[in-house]
C-alpha positions in Angstrom: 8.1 -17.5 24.0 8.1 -14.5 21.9 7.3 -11.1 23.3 4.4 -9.8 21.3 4.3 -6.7 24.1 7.6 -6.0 22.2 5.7 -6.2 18.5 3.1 -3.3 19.2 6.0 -1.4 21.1 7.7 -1.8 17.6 4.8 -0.7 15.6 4.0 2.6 17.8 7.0 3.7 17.5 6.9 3.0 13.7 3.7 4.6 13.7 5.4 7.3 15.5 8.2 8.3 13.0 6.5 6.8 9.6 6.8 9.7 6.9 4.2 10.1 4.2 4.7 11.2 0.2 4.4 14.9 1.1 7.3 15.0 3.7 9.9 13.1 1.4 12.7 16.0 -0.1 14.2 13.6 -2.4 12.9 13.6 -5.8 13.6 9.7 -6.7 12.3 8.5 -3.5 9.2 11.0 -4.1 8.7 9.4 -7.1 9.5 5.5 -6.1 6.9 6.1 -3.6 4.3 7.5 -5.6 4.8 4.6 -8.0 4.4 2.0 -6.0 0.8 3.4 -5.0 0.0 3.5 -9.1 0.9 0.0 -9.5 -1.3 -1.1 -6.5 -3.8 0.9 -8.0 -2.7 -0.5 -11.4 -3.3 -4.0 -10.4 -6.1 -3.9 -8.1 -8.0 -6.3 -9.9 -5.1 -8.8 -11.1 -4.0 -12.0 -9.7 -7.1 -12.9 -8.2 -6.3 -16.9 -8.9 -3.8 -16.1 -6.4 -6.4 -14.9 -3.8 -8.8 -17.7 -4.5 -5.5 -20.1 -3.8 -4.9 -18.1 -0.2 -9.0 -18.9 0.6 -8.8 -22.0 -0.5 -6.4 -23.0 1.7 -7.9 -20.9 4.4 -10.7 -23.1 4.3 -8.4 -26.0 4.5 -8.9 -27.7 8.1 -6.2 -30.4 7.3 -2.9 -30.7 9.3 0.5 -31.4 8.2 3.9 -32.1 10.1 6.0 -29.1 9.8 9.4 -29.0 9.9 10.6 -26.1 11.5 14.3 -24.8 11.1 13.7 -21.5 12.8 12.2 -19.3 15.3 8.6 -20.8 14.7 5.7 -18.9 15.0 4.1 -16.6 17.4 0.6 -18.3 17.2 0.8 -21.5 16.4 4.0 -23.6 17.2 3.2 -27.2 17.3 5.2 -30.1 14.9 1.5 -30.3 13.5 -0.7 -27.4 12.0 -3.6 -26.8 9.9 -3.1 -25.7 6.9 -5.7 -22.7 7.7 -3.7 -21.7 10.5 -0.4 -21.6 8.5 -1.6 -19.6 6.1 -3.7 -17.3 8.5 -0.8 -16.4 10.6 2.4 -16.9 8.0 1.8 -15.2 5.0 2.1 -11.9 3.9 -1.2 -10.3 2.4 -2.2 -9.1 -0.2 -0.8 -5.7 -0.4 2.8 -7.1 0.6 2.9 -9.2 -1.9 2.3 -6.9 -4.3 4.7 -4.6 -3.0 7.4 -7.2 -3.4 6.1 -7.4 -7.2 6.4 -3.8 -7.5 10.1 -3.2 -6.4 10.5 -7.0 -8.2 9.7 -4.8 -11.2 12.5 -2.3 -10.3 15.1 -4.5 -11.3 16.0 -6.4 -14.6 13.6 -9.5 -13.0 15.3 -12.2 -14.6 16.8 -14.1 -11.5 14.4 -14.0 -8.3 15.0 -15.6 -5.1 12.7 -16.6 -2.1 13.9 -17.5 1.1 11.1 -19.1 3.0 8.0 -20.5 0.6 5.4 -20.7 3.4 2.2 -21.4 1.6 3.5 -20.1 -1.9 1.1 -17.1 -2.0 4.4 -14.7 -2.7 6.3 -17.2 -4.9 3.6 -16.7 -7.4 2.9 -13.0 -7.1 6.4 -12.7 -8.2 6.1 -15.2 -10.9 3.7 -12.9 -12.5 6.2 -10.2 -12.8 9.2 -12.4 -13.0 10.9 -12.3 -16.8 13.2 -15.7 -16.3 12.7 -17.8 -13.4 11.6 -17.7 -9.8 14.2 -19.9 -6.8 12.0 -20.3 -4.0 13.2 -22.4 -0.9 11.4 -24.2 2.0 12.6 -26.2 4.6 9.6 -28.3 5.6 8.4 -30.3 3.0 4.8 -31.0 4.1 4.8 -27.3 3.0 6.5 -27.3 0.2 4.2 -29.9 -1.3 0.9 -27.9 -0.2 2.4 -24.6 -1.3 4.1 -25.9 -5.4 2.6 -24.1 -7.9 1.3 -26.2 -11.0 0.6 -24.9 -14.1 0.7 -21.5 -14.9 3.8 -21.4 -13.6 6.3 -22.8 -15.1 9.1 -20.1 -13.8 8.9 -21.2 -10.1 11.2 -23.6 -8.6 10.7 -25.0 -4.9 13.9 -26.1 -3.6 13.3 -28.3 -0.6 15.5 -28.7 2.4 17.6 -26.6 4.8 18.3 -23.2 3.5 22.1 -23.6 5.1 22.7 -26.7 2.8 20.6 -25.2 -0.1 21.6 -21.9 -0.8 24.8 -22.3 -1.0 25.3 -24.9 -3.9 22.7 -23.0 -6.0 23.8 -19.6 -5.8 27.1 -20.8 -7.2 24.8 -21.7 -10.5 22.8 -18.7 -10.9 25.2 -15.6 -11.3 23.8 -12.3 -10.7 20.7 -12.0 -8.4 17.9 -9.6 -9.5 15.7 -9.2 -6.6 15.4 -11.3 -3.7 12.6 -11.5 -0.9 14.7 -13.0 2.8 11.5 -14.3 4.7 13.5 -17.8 6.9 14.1 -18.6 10.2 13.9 -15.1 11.4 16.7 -15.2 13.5 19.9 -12.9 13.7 22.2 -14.7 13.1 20.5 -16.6 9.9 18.9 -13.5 8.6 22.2 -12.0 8.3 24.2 -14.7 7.0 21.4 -14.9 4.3 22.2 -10.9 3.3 25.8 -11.8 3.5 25.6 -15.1 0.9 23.7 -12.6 -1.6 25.8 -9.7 -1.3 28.9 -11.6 -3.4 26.2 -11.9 -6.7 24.3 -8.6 -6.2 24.7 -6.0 -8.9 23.7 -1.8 -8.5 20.0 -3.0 -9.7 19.4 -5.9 -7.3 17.3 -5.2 -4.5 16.7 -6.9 -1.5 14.2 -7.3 0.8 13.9 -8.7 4.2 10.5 -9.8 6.0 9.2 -9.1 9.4 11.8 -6.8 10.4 10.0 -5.8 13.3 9.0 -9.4 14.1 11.3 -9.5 17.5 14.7 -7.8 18.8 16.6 -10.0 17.2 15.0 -9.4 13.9 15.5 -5.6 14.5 19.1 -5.9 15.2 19.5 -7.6 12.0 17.8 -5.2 10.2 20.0 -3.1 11.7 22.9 -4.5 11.0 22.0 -4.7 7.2 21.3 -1.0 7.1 24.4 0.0 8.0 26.4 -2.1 5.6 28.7 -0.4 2.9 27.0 -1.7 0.0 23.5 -0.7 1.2 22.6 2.6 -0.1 19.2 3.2 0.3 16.7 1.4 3.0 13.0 1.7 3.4 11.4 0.5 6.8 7.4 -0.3 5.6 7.5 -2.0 9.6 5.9 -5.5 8.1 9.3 -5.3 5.8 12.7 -3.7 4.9 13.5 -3.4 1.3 17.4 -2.0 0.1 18.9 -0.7 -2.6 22.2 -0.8 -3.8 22.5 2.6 -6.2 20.9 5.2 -4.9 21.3 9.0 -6.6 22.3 10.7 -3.0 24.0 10.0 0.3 23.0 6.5 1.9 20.3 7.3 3.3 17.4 5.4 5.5 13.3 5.9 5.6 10.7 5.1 7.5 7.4 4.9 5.0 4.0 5.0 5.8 2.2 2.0 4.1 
C-alpha cells in the first residue's frame, strides 16, 4: 500500500523551501523562470483539442484490462479500470504538460521520448512543439490503443510493450536525444536505469525530465540519486516533477521552484 501520509509530508516540506522569481540570484535561471510563465501565458488559449480529448475521456465510464509493469496507482489498482478513473488520477494537468512543452522548446526538439503514455494527453502536448518526431512508450496495451493519437499527429509514435525490452533496441536507432519526459513504473530501481540508458545519447542541450518525483521514498531517492550525477548540472524540483539540465552557465547547482 503506498503511504500517501508520506505524499503531503513531501509537499509541506516542498512548500516549505520552494523559492519564487524574486529570490533567484542567477541571471539565466531568473530568466528561464520568468519564461516559462510567458509561454503559459503565451499559450493559454492553445491546444484546447487536447483538453476536449482529457474530458472526453473523463466522461468515459468504460473499463479496460490494464497491464501494469510498475508500482500501480495510489487510487485505483485493480487489473480493470475505467477509463475516467485512469485518466482522473494518472495524468498530468494541464499546466504540467505545458511545462514539459516549454522546456521541450529549450532544446533543438527534433528527437522526443516518452516513458509512460498513460492516456496520451502529454504525448500530444509535446507533438505540438515537437520539430521531428515524438517516441512514446506504454506497457499496457488496452492503453495504448485508448490513448494513440490519429490525425493531426503524424510525429507520435506509441511503442507498445515493456519499456525493459523496448527501450533498449530503439535508442540504438535514434542517436542523440533532445528532450525526454521519464513518467514509468515509478520505482527506484527502474527510474534510474531509465536516466542511465539516456545518458549515453544525451548532448549539452538535452534535457530531461522525470515525473512524480515526490510520488514515494523510493521515487525521492531516485531523484536523488539523478541529482547528484556528474553529468547533471542543473536540477529544478517543481514537486509534481524534476527537470535537469546538462550545461548550465555556473556551478551544478539544484532549485526548489514555486509552481
Amino acid at each position: 500500500m503506498h503511504n500517501n501520509a508520506y505524499s503531503l509530508l513531501s509537499y509541506i516540506k516542498y512548500w516549505l523551501i520552494k523559492e519564487d522569481k524574486y529570490s533567484l540570484q542567477s541571471p539565466f535561471l531568473f530568466t528561464l523562470y520568468q519564461n516559462l510563465f510567458r509561454f503559459l501565458h503565451a499559450r493559454k488559449d492553445e491546444d484546447q483539442d487536447i483538453e476536449m480529448f482529457r474530458n472526453q475521456l473523463l466522461s468515459c465510464t468504460k473499463s479496460i484490462e490494464v497491464k501494469d509493469h510498475g508500482a500501480g496507482s495510489k487510487t485505483v489498482n485493480t487489473p480493470k479500470r475505467a477509463v475516467a478513473d485512469i485518466t482522473k488520477y494518472s495524468t498530468s494537468n494541464r499546466k504540467y504538460a505545458q511545462l514539459y512543452q516549454y522546456f521541450a522548446t529549450l532544446t533543438p526538439a527534433h528527437t522526443v521520448l516518452e516513458l509512460g503514455t498513460c492516456m496520451g494527453i502529454c504525448s500530444r502536448y509535446l507533438s505540438k512543439v515537437t520539430h521531428g518526431q515524438v517516441y512514446t512508450f506504454e506497457g499496457s496495451p488496452e492503453i495504448a490503443r485508448v490513448a494513440k493519437p490519429g490525425q493531426g499527429y503524424d510525429n507520435v509514435h506509441v511503442v507498445v510493450g515493456e519499456l525493459s525490452d523496448k527501450l533498449p533496441p530503439l535508442l540504438s536507432t535514434l542517436g542523440k536525444i533532445d528532450f525526454a519526459l521519464i513518467d514509468a513504473t515509478h520505482t527506484y530501481e527502474a527510474t534510474l536505469r531509465y536516466f542511465e540508458q539516456l545518458l549515453p545519447q544525451t548532448h549539452p542541450k538535452t534535457i530531461i525530465a522525470i515525473g512524480d518525483i515526490h510520488w514515494s521514498r523510493e521515487m525521492e531517492q531516485a531523484w536523488e540519486a539523478i541529482k547528484n550525477k556528474p553529468q547533471v548540472q542543473l536540477s529544478l524540483d517543481f514537486y509534481e516533477c524534476g527537470i535537469v539540465f546538462f550545461e548550465y552557465p555556473g556551478a551544478k547547482a539544484e532549485y526548489v521552484l514555486d509552481f
